[in-house]
N, C-alpha and C positions, 0 to 999 in steps of 0.2 A: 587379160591383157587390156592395156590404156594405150591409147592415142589421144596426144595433148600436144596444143599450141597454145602459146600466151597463156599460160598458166591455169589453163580450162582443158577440162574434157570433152574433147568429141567424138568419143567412141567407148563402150567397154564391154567385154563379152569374157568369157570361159570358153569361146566356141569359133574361135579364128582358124582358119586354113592359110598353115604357109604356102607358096609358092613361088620360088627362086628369091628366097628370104625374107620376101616381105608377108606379113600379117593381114591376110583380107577377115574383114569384119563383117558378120551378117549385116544387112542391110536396117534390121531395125535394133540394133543395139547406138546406131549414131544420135548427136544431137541435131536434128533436124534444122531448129534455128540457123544452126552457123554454116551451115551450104547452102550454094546457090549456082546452077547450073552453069557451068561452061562453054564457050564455044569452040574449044580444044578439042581435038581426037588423034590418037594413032593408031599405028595397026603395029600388032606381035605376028607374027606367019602361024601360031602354033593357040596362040589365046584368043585372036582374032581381034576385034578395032575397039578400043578403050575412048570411053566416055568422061570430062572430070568436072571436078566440083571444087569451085574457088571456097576458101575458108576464113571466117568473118568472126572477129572475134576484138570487143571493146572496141571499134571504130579502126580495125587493121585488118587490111586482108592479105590472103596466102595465095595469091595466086592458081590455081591446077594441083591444089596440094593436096587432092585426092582425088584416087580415080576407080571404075570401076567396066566392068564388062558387061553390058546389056544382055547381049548377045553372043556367050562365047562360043567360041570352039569345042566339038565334043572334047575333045583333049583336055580341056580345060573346065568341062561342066561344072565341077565341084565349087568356081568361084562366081556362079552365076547369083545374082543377088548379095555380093559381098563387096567391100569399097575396103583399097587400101589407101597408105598414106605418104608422101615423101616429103621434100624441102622445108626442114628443120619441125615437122609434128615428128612427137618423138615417139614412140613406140613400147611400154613399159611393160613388165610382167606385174 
């Protein structure tokens, strides 16, 4: 799987875990370069409080276009250490 914005990669693995359709990606399959910590957070009742990461690409950025769980929920263990993606990164096989 690919996670692309602006016409770059910022993510690719063989090794994603869905979860309620989105594609979390191990943590070091990302391009480092193009995130940069957020001061966004929310909370899932069941994943527990999501952490994100604005995405920087050719002098644009993506606001909170990816996020991940520090800290999850047992429920959720499987996506600890993984970042997914939303608003317009697109997600490819």
């Amino acid at each position: 799987m690919r996670a692309i914005w602006n016409g770059t990669t910022l993510a690719e693995s063989d090794d994603t875990v869905v979860v309620e359709g989105n594609h979390y990606f191990p943590a070091e399959s990302i391009a480092r370069e193009h995130f940069s910590a957020s001061d966004s957070h929310t909370v899932c009742p069941w994943k527990g409080t999501a952490s994100y990461f604005d995405v920087r690409v050719d002098g644009e950025t993506n606001a909170d276009a990816a996020w991940f769980y520090p800290e999850p929920k047992e429920a959720a263990a499987e996506i600890k250490d993984h970042v997914a993606f939303w608003r317009g990164v697109e997600v490819v096989a």
